[in-house]
Every structure is written in C-alpha cells, then in structure tokens.
PQR file with spaces between the fields and no chain letter, atoms N, CA, C, O and H, PARSE charges and radii, in Angstrom:
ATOM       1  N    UNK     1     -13.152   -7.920   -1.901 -0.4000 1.5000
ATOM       2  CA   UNK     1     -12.122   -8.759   -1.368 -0.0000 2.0000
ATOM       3  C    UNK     1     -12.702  -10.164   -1.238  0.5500 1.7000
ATOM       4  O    UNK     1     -13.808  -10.400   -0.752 -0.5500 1.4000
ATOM       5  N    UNK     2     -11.927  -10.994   -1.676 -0.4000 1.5000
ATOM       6  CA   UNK     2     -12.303  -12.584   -1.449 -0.0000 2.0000
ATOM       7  C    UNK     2     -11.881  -13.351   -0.487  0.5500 1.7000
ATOM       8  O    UNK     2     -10.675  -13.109   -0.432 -0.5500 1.4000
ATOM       9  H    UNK     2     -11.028  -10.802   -2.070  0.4000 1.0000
ATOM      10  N    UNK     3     -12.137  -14.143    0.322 -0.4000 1.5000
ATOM      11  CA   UNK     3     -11.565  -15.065    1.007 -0.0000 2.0000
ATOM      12  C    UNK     3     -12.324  -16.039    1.086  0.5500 1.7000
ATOM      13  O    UNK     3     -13.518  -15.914    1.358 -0.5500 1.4000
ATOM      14  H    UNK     3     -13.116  -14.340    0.277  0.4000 1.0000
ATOM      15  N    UNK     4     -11.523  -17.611    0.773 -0.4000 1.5000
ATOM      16  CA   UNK     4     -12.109  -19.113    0.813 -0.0000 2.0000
ATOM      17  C    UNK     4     -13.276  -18.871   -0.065  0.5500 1.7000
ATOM      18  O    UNK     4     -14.445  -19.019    0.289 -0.5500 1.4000
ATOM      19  H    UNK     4     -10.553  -17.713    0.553  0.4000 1.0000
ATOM      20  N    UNK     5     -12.796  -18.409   -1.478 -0.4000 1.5000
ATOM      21  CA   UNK     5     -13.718  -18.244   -2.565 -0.0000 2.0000
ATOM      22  C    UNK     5     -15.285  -17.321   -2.179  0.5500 1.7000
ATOM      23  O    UNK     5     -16.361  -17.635   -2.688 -0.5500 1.4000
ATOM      24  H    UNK     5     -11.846  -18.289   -1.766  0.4000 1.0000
ATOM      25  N    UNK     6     -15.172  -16.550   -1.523 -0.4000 1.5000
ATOM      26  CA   UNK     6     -16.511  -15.825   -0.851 -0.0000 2.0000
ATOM      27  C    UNK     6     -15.866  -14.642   -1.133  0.5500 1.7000
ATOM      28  O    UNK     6     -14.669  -14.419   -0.953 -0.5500 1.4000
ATOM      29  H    UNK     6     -14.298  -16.295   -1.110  0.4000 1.0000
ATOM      30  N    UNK     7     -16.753  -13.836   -1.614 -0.4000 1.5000
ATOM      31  CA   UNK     7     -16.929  -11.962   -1.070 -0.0000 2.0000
ATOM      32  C    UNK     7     -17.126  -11.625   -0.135  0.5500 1.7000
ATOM      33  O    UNK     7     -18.301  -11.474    0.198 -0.5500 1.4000
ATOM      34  H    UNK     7     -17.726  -14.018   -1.761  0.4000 1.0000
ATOM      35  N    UNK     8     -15.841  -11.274    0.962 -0.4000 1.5000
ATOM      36  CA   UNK     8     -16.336  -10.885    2.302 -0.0000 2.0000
ATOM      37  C    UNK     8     -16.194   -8.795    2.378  0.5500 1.7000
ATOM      38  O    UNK     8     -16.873   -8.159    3.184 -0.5500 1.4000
ATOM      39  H    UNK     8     -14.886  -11.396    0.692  0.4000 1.0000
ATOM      40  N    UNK     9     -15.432   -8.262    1.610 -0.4000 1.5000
ATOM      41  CA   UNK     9     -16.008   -7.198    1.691 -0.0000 2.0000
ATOM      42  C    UNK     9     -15.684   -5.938    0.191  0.5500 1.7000
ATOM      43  O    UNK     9     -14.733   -6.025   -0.586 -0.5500 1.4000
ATOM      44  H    UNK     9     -14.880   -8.778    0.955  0.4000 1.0000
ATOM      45  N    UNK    10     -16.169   -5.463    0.177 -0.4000 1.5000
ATOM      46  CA   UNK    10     -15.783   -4.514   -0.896 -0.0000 2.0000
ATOM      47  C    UNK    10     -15.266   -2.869   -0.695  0.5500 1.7000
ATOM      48  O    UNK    10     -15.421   -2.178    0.311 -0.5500 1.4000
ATOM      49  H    UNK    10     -16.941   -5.392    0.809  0.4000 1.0000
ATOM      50  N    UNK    11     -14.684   -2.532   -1.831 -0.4000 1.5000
ATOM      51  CA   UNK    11     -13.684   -1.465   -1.763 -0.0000 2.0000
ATOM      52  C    UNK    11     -14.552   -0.505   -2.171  0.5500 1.7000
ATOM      53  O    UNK    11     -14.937   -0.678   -3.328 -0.5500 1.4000
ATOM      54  H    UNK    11     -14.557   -3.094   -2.649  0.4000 1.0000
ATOM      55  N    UNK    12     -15.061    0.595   -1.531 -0.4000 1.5000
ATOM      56  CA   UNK    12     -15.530    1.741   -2.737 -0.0000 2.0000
ATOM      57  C    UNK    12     -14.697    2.448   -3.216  0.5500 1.7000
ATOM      58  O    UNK    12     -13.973    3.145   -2.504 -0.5500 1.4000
ATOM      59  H    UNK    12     -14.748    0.735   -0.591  0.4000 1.0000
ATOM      60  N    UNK    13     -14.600    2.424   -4.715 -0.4000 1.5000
ATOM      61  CA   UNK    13     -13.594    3.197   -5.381 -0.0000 2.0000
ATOM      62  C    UNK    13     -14.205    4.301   -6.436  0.5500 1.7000
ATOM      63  O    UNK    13     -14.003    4.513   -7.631 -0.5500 1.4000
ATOM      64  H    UNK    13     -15.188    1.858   -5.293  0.4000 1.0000
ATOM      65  N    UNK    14     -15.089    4.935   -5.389 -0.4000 1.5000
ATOM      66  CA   UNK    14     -15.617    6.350   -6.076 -0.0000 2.0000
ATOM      67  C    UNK    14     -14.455    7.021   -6.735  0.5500 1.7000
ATOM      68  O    UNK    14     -14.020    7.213   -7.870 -0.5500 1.4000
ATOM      69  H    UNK    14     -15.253    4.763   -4.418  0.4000 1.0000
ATOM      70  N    UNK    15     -14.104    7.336   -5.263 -0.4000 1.5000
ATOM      71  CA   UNK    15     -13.157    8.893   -5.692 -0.0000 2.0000
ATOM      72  C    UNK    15     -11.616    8.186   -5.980  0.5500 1.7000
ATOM      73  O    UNK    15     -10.586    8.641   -5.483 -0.5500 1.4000
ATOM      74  H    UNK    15     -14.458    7.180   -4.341  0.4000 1.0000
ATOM      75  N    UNK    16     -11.646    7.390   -6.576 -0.4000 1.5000
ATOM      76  CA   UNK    16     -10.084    6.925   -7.292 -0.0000 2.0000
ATOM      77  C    UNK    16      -9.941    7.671   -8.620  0.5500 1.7000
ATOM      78  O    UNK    16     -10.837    7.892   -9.434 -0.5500 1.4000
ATOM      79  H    UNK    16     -12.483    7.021   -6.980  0.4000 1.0000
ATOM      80  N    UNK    17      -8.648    8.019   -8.692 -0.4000 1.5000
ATOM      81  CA   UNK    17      -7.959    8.603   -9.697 -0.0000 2.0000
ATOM      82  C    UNK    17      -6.669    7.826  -10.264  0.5500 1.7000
ATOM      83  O    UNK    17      -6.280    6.830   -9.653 -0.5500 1.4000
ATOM      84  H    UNK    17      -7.920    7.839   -8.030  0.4000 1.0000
ATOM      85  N    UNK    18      -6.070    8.218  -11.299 -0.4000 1.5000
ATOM      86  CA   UNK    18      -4.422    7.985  -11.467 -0.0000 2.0000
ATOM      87  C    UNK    18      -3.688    8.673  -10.569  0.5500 1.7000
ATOM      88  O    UNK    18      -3.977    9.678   -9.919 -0.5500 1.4000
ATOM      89  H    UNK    18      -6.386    9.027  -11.794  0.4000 1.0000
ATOM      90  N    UNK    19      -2.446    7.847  -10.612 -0.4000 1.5000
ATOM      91  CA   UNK    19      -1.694    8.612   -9.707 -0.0000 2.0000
ATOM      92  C    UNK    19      -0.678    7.625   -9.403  0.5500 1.7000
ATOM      93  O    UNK    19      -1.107    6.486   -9.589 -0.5500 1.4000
ATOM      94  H    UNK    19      -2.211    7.030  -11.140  0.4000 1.0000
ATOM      95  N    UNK    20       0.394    7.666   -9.041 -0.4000 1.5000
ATOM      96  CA   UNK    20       1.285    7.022   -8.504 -0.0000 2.0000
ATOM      97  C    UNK    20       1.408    5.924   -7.772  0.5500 1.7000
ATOM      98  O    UNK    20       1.529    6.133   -6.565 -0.5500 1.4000
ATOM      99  H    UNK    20       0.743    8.591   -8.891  0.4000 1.0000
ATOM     100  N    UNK    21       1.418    4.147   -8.331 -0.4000 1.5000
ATOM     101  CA   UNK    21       1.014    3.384   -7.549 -0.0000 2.0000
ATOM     102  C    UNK    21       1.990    3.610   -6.126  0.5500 1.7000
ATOM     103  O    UNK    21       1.708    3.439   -4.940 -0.5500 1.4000
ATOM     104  H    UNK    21       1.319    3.976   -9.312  0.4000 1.0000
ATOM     105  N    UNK    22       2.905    3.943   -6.611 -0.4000 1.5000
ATOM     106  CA   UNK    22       4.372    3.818   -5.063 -0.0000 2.0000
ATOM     107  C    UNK    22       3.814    4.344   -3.886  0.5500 1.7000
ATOM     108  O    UNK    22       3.971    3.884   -2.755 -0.5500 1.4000
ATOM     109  H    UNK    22       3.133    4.082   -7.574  0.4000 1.0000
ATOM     110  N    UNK    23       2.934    5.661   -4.311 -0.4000 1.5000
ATOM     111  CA   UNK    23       1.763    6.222   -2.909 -0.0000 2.0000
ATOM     112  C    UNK    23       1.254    5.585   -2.527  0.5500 1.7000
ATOM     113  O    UNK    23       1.409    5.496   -1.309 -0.5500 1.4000
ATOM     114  H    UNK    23       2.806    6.035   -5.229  0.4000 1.0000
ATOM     115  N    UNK    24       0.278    4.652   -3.146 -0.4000 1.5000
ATOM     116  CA   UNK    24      -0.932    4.288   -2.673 -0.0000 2.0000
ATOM     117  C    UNK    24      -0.376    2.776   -1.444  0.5500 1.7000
ATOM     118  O    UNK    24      -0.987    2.305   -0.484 -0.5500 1.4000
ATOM     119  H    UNK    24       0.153    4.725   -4.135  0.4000 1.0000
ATOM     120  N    UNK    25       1.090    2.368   -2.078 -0.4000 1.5000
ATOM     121  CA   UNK    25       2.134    1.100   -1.617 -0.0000 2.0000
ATOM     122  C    UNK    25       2.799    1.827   -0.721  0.5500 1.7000
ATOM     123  O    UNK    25       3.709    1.115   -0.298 -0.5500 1.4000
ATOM     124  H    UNK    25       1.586    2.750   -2.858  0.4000 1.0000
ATOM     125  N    UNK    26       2.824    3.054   -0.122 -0.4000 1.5000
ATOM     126  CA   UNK    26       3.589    3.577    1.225 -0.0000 2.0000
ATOM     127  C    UNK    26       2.466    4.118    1.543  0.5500 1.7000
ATOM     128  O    UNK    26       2.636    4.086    2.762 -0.5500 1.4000
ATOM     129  H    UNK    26       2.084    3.633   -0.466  0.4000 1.0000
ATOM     130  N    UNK    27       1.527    4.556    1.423 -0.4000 1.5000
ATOM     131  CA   UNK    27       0.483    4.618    2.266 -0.0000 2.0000
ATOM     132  C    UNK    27       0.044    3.310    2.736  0.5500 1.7000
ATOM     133  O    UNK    27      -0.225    3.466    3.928 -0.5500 1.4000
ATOM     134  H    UNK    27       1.390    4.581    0.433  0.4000 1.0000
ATOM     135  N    UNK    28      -0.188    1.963    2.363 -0.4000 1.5000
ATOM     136  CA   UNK    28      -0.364    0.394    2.759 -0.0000 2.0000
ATOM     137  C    UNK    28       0.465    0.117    3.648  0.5500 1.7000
ATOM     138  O    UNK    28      -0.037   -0.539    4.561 -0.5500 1.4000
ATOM     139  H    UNK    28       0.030    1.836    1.396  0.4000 1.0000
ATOM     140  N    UNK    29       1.529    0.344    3.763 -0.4000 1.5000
ATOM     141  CA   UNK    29       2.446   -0.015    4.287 -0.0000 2.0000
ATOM     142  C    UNK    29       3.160    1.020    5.664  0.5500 1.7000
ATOM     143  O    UNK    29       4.092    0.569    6.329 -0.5500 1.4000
ATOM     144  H    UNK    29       1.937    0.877    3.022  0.4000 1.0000
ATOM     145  N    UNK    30       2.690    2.135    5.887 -0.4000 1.5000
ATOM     146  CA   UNK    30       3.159    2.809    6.601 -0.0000 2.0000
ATOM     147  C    UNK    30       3.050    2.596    8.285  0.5500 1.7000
ATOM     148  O    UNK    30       4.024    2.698    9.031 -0.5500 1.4000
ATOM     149  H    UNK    30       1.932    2.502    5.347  0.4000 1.0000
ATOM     150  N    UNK    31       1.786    2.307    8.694 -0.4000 1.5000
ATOM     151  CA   UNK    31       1.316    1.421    9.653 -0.0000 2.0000
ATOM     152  C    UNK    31       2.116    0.705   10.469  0.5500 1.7000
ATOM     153  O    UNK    31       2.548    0.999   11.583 -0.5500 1.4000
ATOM     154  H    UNK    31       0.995    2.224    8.088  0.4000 1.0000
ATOM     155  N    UNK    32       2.382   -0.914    9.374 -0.4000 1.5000
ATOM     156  CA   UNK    32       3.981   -1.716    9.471 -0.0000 2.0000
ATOM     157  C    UNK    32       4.977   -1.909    9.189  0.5500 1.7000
ATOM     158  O    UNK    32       5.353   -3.077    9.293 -0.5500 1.4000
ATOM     159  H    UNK    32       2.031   -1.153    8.469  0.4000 1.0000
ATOM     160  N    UNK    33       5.989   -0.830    8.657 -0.4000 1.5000
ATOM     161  CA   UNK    33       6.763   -0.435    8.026 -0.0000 2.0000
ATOM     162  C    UNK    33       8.095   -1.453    8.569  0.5500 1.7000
ATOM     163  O    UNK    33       8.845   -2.237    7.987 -0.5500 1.4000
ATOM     164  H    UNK    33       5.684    0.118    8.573  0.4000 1.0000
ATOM     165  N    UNK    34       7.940   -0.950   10.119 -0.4000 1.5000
ATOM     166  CA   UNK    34       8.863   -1.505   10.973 -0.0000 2.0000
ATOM     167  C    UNK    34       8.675   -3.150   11.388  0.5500 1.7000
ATOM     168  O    UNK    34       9.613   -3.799   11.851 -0.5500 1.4000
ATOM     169  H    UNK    34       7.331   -0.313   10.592  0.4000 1.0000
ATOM     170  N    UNK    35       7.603   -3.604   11.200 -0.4000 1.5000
ATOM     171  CA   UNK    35       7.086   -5.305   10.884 -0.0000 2.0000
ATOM     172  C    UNK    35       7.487   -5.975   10.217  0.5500 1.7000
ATOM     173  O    UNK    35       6.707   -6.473    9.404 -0.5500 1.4000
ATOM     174  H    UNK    35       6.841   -3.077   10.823  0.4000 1.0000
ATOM     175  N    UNK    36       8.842   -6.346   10.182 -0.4000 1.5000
ATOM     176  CA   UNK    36       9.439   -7.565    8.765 -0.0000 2.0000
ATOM     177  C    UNK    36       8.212   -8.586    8.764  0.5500 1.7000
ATOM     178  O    UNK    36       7.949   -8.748    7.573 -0.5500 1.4000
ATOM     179  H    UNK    36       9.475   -5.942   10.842  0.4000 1.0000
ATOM     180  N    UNK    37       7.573   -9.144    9.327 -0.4000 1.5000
ATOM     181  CA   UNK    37       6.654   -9.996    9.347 -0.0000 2.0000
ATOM     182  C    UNK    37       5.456   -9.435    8.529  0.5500 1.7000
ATOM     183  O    UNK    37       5.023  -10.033    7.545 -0.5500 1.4000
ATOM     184  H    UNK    37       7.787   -9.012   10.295  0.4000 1.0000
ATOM     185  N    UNK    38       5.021   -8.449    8.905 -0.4000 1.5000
ATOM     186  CA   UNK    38       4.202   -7.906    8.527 -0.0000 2.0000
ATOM     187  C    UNK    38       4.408   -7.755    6.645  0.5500 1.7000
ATOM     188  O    UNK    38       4.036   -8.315    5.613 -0.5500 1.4000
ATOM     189  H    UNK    38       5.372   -7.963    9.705  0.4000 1.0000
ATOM     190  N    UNK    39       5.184   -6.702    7.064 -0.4000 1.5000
ATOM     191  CA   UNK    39       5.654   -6.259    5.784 -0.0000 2.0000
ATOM     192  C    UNK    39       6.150   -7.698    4.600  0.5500 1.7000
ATOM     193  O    UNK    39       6.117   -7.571    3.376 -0.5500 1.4000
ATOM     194  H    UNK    39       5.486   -6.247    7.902  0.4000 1.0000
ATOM     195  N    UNK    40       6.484   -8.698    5.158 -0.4000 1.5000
ATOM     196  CA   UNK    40       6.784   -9.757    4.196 -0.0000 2.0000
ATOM     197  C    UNK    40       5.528  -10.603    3.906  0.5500 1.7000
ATOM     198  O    UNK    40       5.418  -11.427    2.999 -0.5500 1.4000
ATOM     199  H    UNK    40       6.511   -8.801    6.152  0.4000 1.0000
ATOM     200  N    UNK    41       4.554  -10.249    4.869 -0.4000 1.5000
ATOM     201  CA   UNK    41       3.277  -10.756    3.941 -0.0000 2.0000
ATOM     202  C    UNK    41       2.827  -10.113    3.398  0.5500 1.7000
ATOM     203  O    UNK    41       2.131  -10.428    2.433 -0.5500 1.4000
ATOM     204  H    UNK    41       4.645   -9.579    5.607  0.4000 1.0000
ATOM     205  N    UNK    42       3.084   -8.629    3.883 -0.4000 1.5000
ATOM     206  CA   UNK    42       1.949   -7.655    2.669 -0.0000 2.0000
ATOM     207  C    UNK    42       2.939   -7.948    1.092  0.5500 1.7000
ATOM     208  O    UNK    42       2.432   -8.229    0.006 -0.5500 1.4000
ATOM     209  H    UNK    42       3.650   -8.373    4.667  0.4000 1.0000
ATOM     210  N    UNK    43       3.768   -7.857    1.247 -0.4000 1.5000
ATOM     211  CA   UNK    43       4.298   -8.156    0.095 -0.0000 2.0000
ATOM     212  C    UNK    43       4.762   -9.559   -0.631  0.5500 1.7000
ATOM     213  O    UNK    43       5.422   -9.479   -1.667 -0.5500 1.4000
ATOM     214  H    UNK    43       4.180   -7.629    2.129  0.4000 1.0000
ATOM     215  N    UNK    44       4.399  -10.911   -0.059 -0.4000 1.5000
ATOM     216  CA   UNK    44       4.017  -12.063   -0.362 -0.0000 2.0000
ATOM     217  C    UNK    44       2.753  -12.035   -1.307  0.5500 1.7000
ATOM     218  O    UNK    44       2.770  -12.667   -2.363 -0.5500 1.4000
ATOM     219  H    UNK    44       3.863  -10.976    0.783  0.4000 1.0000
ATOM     220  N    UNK    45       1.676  -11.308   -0.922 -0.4000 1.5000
ATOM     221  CA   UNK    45       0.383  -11.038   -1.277 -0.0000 2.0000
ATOM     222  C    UNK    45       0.151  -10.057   -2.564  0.5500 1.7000
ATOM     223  O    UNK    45      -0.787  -10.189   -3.350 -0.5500 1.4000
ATOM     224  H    UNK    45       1.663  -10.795   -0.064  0.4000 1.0000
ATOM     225  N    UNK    46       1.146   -9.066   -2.646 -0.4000 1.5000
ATOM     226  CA   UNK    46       0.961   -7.636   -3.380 -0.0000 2.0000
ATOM     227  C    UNK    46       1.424   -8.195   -4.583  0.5500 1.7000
ATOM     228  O    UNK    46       0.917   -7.697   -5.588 -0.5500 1.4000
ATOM     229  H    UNK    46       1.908   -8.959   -2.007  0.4000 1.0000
ATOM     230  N    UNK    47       2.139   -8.977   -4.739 -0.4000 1.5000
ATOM     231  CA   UNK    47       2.723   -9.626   -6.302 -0.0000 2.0000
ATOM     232  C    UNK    47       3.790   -8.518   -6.535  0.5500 1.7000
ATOM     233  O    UNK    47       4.338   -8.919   -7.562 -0.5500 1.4000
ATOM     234  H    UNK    47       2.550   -9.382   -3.922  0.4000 1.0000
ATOM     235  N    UNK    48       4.321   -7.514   -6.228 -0.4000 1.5000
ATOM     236  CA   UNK    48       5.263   -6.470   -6.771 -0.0000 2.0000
ATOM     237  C    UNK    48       6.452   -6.454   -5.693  0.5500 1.7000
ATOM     238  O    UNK    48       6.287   -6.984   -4.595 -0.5500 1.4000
ATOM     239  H    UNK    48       3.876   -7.188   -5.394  0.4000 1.0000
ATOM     240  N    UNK    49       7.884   -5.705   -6.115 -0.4000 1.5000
ATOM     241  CA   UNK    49       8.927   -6.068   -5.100 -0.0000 2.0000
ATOM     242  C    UNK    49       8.742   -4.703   -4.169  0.5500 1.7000
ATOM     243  O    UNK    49       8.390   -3.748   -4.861 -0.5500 1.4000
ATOM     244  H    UNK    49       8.018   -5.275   -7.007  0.4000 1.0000
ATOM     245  N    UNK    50       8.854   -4.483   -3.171 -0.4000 1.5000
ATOM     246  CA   UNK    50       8.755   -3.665   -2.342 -0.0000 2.0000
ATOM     247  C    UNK    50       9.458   -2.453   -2.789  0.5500 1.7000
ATOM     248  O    UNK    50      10.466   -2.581   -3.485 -0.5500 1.4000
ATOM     249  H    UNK    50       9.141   -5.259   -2.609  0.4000 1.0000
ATOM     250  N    UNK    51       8.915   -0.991   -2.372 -0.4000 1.5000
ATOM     251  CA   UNK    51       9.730    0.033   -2.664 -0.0000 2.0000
ATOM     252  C    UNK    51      10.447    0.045   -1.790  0.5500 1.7000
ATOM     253  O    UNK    51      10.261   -0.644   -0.787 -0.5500 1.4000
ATOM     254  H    UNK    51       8.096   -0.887   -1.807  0.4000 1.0000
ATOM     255  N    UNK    52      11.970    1.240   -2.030 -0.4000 1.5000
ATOM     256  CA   UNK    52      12.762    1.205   -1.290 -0.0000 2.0000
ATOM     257  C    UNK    52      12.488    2.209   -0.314  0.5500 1.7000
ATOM     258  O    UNK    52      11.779    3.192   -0.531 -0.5500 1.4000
ATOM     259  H    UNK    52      12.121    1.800   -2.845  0.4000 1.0000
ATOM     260  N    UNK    53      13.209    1.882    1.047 -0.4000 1.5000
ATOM     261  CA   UNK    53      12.881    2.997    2.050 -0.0000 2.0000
ATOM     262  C    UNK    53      13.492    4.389    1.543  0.5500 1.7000
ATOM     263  O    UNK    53      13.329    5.139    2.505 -0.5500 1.4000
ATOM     264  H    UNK    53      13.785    1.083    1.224  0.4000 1.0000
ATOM     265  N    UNK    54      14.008    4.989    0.693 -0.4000 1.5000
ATOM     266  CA   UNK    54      13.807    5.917   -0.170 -0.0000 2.0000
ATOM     267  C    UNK    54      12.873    6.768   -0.632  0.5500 1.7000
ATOM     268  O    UNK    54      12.678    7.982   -0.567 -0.5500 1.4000
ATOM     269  H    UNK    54      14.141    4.379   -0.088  0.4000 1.0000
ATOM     270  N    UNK    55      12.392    5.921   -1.071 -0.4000 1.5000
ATOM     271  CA   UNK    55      10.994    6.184   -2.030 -0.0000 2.0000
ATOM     272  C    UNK    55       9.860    5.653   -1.059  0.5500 1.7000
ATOM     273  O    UNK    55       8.837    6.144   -1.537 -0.5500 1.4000
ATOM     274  H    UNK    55      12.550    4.935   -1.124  0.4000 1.0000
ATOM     275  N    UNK    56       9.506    4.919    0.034 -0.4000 1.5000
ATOM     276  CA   UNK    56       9.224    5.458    1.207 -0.0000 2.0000
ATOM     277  C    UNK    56       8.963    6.538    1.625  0.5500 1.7000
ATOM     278  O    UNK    56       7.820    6.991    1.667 -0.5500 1.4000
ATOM     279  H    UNK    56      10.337    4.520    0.422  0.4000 1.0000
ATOM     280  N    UNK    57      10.127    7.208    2.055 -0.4000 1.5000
ATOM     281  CA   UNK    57      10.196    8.526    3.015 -0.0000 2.0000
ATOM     282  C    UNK    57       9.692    9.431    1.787  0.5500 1.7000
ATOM     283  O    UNK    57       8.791   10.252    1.961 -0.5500 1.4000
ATOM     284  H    UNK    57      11.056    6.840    2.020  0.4000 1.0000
ATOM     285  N    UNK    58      10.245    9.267    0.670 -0.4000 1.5000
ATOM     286  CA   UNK    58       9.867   10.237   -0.493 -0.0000 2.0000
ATOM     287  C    UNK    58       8.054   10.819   -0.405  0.5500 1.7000
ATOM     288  O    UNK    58       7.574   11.943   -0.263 -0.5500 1.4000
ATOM     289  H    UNK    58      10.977    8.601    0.529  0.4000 1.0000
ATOM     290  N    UNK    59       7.557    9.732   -0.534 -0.4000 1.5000
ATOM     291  CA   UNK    59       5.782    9.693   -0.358 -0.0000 2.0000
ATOM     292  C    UNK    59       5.451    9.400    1.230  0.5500 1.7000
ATOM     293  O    UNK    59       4.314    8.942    1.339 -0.5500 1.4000
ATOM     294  H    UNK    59       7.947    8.819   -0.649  0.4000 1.0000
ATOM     295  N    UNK    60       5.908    9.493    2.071 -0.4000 1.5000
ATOM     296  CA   UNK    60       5.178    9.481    3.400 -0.0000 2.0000
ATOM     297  C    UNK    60       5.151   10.910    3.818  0.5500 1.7000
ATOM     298  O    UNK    60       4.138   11.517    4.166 -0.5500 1.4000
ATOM     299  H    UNK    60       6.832    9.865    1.983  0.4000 1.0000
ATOM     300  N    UNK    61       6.407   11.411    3.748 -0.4000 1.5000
ATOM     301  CA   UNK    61       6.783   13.152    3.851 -0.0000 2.0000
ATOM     302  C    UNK    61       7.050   13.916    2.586  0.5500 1.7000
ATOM     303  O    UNK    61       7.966   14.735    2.511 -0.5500 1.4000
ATOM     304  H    UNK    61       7.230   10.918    3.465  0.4000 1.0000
ATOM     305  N    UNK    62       6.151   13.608    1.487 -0.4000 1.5000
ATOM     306  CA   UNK    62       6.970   14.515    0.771 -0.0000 2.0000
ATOM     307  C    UNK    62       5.861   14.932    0.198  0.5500 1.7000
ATOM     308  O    UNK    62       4.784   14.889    0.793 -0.5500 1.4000
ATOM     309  H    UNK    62       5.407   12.943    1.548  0.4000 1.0000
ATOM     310  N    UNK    63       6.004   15.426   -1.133 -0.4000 1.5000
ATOM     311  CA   UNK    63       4.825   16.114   -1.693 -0.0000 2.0000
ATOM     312  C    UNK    63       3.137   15.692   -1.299  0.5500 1.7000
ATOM     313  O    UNK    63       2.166   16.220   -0.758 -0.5500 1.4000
ATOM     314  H    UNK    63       6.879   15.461   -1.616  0.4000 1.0000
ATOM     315  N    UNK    64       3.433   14.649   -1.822 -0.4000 1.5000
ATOM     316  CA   UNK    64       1.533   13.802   -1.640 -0.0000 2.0000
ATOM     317  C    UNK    64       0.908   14.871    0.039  0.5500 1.7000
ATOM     318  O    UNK    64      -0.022   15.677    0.069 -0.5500 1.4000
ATOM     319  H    UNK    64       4.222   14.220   -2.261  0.4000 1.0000
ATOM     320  N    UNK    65       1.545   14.582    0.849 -0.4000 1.5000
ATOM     321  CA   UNK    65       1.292   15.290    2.165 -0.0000 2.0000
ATOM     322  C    UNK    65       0.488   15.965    2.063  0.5500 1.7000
ATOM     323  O    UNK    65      -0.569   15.838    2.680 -0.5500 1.4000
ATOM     324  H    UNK    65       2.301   13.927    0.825  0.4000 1.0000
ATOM     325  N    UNK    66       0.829   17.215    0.967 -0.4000 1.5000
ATOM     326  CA   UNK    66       0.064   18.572    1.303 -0.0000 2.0000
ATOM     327  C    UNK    66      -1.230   18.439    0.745  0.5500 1.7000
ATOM     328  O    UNK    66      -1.999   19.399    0.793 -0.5500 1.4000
ATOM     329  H    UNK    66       1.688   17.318    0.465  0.4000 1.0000
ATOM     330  N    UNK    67      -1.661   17.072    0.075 -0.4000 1.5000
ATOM     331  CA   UNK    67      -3.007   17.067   -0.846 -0.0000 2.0000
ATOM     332  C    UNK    67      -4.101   16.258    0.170  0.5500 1.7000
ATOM     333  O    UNK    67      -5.258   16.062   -0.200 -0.5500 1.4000
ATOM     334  H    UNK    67      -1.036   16.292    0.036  0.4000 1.0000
C-alpha cells in the first residue's frame, strides 16, 4: 500500500486464489455497509461501481459462508 508516494504497508497474498471479485468487494465492505460516507469513499478509491445490496446479501449469507 502507498501513501504520499511511500510504502507504508504490504498485503501478504500467499494464500490468494481466483474467485469472485464481488466476494472479496462485500467482504471490504461489510463492516460499513450502513456508512454512506464510508462506503462512498471506499468506492471513490476502488475505481469499480458498487455492487448491489442484492448481490451483497448474496455473498455475505450465502454460499462463500460455509468455506
């Protein structure tokens, strides 16, 4: 992660796989879901349009869960 052109911390991405970005974007987001503030910077930042609370609830409670 960068900030004011510096490396202030890094991601380990051992155990990353494929998989469904919309998970990995309602898992980010689940936290502040209810944060318009929040949520309008994470997605100011994310470059992509937000999923719908649909597809939301779809991946917060739905299959992904049981893994």
């Amino acid at each position: 992660m960068v900030r004011d052109n510096a490396i202030v911390a890094f991601i380990d991405v051992a155990g990353m796989t494929v998989g469904d970005p919309r998970y990995d974007e309602a898992l980010a987001t689940r936290s502040f879901r209810k944060d318009i503030q929040m949520l309008d910077a994470f997605y100011s930042g994310y470059g992509f349009p937000p999923i719908s609370e649909e597809t939301f609830r779809y991946f917060d409670n739905g299959l992904y869960e049981f893994y």
